[in-house]
KOLDO-766476 format. One line per field, with one value per residue (C-alpha): residue in three letters; x, y, z. Coordinates in steps of 0.001 Angstrom, whole numbers, plus 500000, padded with zeros to 6 digits. Layout:
N
residuo <- c(Ala,...) .
px <- c(X,...) .
py <- c(Y,...) .
pz <- c(Z,...) .
This chain:
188
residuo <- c(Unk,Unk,Unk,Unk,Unk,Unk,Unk,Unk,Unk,Unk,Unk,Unk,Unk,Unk,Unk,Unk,Unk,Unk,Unk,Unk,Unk,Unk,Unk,Unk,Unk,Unk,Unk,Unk,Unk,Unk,Unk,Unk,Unk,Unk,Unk,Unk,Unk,Unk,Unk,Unk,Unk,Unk,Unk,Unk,Unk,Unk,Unk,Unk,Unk,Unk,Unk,Unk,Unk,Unk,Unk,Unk,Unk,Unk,Unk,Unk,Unk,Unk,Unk,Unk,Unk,Unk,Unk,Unk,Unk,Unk,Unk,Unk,Unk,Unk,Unk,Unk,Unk,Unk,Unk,Unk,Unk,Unk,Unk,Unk,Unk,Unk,Unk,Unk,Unk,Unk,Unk,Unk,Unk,Unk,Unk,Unk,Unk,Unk,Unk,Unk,Unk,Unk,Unk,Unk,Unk,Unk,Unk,Unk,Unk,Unk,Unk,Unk,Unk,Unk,Unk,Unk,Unk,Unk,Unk,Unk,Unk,Unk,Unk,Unk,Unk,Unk,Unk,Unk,Unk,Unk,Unk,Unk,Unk,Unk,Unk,Unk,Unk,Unk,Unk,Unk,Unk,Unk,Unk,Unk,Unk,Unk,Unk,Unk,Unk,Unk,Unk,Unk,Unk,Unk,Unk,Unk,Unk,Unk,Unk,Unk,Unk,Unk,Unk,Unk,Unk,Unk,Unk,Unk,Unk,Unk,Unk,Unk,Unk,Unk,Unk,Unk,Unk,Unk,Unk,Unk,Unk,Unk,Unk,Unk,Unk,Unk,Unk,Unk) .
px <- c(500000,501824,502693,500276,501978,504009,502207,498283,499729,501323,498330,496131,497971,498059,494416,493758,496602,495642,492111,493077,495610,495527,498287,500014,500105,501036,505296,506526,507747,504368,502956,505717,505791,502113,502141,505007,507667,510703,510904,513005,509972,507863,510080,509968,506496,505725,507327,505787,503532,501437,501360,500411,497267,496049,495930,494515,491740,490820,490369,488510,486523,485663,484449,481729,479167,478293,476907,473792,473361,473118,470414,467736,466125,465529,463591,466025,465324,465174,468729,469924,468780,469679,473233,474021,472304,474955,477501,476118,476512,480351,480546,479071,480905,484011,482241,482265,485701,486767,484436,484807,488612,488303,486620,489338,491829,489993,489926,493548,495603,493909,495908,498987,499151,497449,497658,495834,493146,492963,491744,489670,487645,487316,485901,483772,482250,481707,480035,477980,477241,475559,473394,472419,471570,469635,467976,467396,465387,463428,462297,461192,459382,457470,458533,461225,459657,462244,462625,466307,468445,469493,473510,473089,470888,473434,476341,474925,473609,477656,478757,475959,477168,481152,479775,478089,480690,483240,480752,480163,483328,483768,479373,478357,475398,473159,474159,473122,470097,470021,471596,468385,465644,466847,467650,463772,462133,464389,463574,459731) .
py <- c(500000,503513,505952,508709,511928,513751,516815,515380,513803,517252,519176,516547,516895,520777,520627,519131,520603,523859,523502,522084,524201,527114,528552,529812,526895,524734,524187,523034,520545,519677,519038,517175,514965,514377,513303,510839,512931,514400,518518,518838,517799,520670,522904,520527,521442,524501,528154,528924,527658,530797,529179,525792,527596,529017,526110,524105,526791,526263,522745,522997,525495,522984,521025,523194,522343,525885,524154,523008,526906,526971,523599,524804,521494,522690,525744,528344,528894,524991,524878,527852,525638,522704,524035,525561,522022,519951,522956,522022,518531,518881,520866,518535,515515,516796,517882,521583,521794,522936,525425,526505,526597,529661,531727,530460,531658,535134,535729,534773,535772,539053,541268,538958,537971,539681,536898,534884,537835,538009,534418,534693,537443,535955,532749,534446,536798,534086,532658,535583,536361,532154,532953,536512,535083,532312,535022,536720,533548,533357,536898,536532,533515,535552,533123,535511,537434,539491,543016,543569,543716,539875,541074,542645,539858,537316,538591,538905,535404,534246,537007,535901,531556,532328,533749,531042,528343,530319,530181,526558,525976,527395,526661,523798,523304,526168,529338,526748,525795,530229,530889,528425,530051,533497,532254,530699,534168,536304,533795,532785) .
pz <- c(500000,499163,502043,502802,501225,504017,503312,504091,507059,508186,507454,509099,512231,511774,511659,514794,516911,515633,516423,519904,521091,519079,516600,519106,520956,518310,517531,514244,516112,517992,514479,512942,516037,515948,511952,512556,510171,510746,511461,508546,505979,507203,505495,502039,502359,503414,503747,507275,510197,508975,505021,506502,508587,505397,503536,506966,506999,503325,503978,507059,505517,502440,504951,506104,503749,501926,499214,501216,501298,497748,497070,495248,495452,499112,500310,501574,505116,505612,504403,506415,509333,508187,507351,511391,512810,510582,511821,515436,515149,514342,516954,519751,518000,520159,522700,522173,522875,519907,518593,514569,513129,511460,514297,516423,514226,513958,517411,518128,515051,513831,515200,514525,510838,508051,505915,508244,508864,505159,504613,507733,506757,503001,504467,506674,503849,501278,504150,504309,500799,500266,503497,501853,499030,500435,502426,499057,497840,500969,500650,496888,497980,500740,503280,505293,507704,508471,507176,507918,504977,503512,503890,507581,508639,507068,508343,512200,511869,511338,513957,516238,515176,515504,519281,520188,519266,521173,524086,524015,524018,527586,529172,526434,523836,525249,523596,520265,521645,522071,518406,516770,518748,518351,514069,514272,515279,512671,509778,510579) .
């Protein structure tokens, strides 16, 4: 059987020690050690722990499901609350612990890296711009009852999610269980 590429084993372990312990709290050694290769190889890989969080954050970002945002073949606000219960889900699957990757990142590294702001804030507006425009569709199809604009709205509804995660993080599921029933009387 071949050998799992170096890189995917290194970004792998980035991935979870990042999301554990932070960037911060993450060594190039911590990660190397964790994905079973020698420090040297991080290098042959990558120009900088801050290069390998970028392309960790794309990843986990791909794994966020944004195209359920964007199903047609389901009506628009079921999918906006079908999309944060599948975000839930991952989120209680460790326990709350350790609350959404990119927020994370956000929160510690904004004022630290600007290429790491950079590709938080793009993730967070494309985020933004699919639940505007799913917004958009519910609107057209009378079924938002909302008046506040579909970009505001869509943009508090990640700012009020990214809060929430942190929160669980430190009390548990309720600030969720707060996030749907505040998202269920802004959306009908």
């Amino acid at each position: 059987m071949p050998r799992p590429s170096m890189r995917e084993q290194l970004i792998e372990a980035a991935r979870d020690r990042f999301h554990e312990h932070g960037f911060n709290g993450s060594g190039i050694k911590d990660i190397t050690d964790d994905a079973g290769v020698p420090k040297g190889s991080f290098y042959n890989h990558f120009e900088s722990k801050e290069a390998m969080a970028v392309e960790v954050m794309r990843r986990y970002a791909d794994t966020r499901d944004m195209a359920m945002l964007e199903d047609r073949s389901t009506p628009p606000l079921e999918r906006i609350r079908a999309h944060f219960a599948y975000l839930t889900a991952d989120l209680e699957r460790f326990g709350y612990a350790r609350g959404c990757l990119i927020g994370n990142f956000g929160a510690e590294l904004s004022t630290q890296s600007v290429v790491i702001r950079d590709e938080v804030a793009q993730r967070l507006g494309r985020w933004s711009t699919l639940l505007a425009l799913a917004l958009d569709e519910a609107r057209a199809a009378g079924t938002l009852t909302s008046t506040v604009d579909s970009t505001v709205l869509a943009r508090f509804l990640v700012s009020a999610w990214e809060g929430a995660a942190m929160q669980a993080k430190v009390i548990g599921g309720a600030p969720l269980d707060d996030f749907f029933v505040v998202l269920k009387s802004l959306t009908g």
